[in-house]
N, C-alpha and C positions, 0 to 999 in steps of 0.2 A: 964157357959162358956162351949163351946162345943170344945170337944177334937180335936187336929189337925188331918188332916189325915196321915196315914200312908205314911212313906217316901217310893218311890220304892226302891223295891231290884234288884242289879244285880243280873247277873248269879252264883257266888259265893254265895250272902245273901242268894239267895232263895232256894237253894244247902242245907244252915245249917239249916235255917226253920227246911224244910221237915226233918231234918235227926232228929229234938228236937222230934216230932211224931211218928216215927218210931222205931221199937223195935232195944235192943244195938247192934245185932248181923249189922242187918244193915242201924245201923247210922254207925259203923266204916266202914263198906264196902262204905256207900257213905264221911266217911271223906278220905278212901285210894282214891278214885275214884277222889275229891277233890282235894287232892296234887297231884295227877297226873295229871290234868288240869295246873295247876299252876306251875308243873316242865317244861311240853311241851313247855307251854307258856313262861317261861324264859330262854329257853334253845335252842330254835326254830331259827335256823341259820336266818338272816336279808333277806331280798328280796336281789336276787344277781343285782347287778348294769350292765345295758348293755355294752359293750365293744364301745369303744372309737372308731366312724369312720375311718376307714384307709385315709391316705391324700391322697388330690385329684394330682396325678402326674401331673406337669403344662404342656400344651404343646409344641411339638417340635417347635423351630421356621423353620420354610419353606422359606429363604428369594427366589424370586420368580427372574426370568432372567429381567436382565438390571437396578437393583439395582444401584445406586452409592454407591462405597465405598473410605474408607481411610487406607493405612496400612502404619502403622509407628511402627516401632520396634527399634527407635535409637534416642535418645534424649527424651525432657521432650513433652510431649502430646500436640500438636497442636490442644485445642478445638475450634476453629475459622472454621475448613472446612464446610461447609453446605452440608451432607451428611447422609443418615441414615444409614450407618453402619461403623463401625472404625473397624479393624483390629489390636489387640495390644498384647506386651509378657505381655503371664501370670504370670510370677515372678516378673517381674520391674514395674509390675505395681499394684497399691493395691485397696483395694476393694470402698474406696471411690473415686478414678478414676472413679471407674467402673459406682459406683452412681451418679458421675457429668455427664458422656455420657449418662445416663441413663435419667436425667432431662431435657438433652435436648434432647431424645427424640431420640435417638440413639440404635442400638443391638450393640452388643460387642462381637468380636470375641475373642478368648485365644490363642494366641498362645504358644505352645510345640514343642519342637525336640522331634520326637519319633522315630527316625530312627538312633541318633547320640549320643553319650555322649559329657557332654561338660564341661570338669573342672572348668568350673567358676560361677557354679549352685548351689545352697545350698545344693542338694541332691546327688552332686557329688561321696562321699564317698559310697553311698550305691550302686553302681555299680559295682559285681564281675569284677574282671581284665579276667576273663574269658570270658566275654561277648562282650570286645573291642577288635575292629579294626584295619585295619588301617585309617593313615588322610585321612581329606575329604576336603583337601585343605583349611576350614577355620581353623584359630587359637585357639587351645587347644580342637577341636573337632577329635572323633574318631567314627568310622561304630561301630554297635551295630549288635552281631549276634541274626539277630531278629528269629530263629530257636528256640530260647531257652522260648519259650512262659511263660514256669516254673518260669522263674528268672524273665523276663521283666514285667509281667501283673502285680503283686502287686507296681512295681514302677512308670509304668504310671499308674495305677491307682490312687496311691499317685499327682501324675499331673493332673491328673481329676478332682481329688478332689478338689485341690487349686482354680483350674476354678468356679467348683462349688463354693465353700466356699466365692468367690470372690466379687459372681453376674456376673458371663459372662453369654451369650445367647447360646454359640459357642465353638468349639473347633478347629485352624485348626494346626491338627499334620504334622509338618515338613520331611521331608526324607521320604517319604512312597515308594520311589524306590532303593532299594540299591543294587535287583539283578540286577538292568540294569548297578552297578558301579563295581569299585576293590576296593572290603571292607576287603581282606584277609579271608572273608571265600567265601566256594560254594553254595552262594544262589540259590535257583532255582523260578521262579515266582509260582510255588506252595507254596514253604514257603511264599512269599509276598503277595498273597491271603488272607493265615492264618493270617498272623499276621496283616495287615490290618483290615480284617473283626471284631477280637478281640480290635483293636483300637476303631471300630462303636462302638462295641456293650459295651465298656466299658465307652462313651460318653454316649451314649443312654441311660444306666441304672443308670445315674446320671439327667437326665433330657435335656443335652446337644444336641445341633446339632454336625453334624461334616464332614468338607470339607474334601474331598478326595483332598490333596497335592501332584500335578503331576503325575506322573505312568500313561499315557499316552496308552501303550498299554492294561492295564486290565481295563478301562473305563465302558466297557461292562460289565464285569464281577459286576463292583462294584457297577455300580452307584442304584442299589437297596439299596446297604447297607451305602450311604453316602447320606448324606442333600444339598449340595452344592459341588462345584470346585473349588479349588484355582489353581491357575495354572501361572508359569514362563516364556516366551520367546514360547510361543506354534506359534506366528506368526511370529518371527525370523528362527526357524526350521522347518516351513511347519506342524505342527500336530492342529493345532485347530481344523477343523474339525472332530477328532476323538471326541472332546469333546461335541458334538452338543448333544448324549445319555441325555447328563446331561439337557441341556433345551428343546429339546423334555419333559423329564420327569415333566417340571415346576420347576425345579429348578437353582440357580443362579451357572452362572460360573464368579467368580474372578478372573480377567487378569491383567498382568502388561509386559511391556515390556523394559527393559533396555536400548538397544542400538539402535531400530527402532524409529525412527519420527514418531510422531502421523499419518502424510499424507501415512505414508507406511500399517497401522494397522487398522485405527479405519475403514476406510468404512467394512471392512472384517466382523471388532468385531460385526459390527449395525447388519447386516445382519445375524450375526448366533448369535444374544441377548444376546453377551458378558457384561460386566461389566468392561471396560478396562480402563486402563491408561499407562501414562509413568511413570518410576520411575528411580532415583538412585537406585545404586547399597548399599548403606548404610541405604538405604527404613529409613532415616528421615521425615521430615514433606511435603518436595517437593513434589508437583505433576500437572501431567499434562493430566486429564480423556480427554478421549474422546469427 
């Protein structure tokens, strides 16, 4: 019977071979050489794992001039309007709202006061008394000294978040004029610049668009820094066309008008690629676009 053949040797077996032939001094030099192989090798930090892609930031939405939309900020949500885009409060409304306008096909605006305090908000309390105003004609609302960027940024940002955290597309923050009002302090339109542009950019670096709400005279100024216009009564007091910056730029202006008849407004709206309708003053489900 003929012997089997030799089994191979690893790199280890063939190591102790050689060192059985060689004189003592060094076989131990190759058994130290040996466990030093063997400590490397079990001691040898793991291949490092590549770091996790950074997320892809999703993009801004650009809703584009003469959009139809819907703003309801009073009563339970009217999903019957055939309209792509709903305007709604970010607090009253929750995130599977957001999901049903979403299925059919809908962008979602948020709406926020960012220009007002309003005791009937969950976040009421975190509002220094140093920062209020006075009223602003509606009820349990007061001016906000928007000067104080220090105190306010972390609390609309807490309202940004909720937008985000919601699924809105949008943001469009309320008040953004309040040096043009008597809010009990001395605004000046430089502080309203500031704290504006801090509104953008604090939508922006949550993923959000965001309408520039009225302020009429800094148009020019902004409309770099805002996605869209929402805008009040601009054809009851002759200022629409300052608004025009905004759809020259391809972006949509947001119009409603309270107390003008559609026949007084809309040919104006067509012409400079408004978005307009009629609304109550309690901006319910009524409406009556252009």
């Amino acid at each position: 019977m003929t012997s089997a053949p030799p089994r191979p040797l690893g790199r280890a077996g063939r190591l102790v071979r050689l060192a059985r032939v060689l004189r003592p001094s060094r076989t131990r030099a190759l058994f130290f050489a040996l466990a030093l192989l063997l400590l490397a090798a079990c001691s040898s930090p793991p291949p490092e794992q590549p770091e996790p892609p950074e997320p892809t930031p999703r993009p801004l939405w650009q809703p584009r001039p003469g959009l139809a939309w819907q703003w309801q900020l009073d009563g339970r949500i009217d999903h019957a309007v055939d309209v792509p885009v709903y305007d709604i409060d970010g607090f009253e409304n929750d995130a599977e709202t957001v999901r049903r306008l979403h299925r059919d096909g809908r962008k979602v605006i948020c709406y926020i006061n960012a220009g007002a305090w309003e005791s009937f908000r969950p976040d009421h309390a975190d509002f220094p008394r140093s920062v209020l105003g006075g009223r602003n004609g509606w009820e349990g609302e007061r001016w906000l000294d928007i000067r104080r960027l220090d105190t306010l940024r972390p609390l609309m940002a807490k309202r940004m978040d909720l937008c985000r955290e919601r699924g809105f597309d949008a943001v469009e923050p309320d008040l953004l004029d309040g040096y043009l009002n008597e809010t009990g302090f001395d605004l000046t339109a430089s502080d309203q610049l500031a704290y504006n542009r801090m509104i953008a950019r604090l939508a922006h670096e949550r993923g959000l668009s965001v309408g520039l709400k009225n302020d009429l005279p800094q148009v020019r100024q902004l409309v770099g820094d805002f996605d869209f216009a929402v805008n009040e009564e601009c054809a009851q007091y002759g200022g629409c066309a300052q608004l025009a910056p905004f759809v020259k730029a391809g972006k949509a202006v947001f119009h409603v008008e309270y107390a003008l008849p559609v026949d007084r407004f809309c040919e104006q709206s067509r012409r400079l690629g408004f978005s307009s309708m009629r609304k109550k003053l309690d901006l319910g489900a009524w409406r009556q676009p252009c």
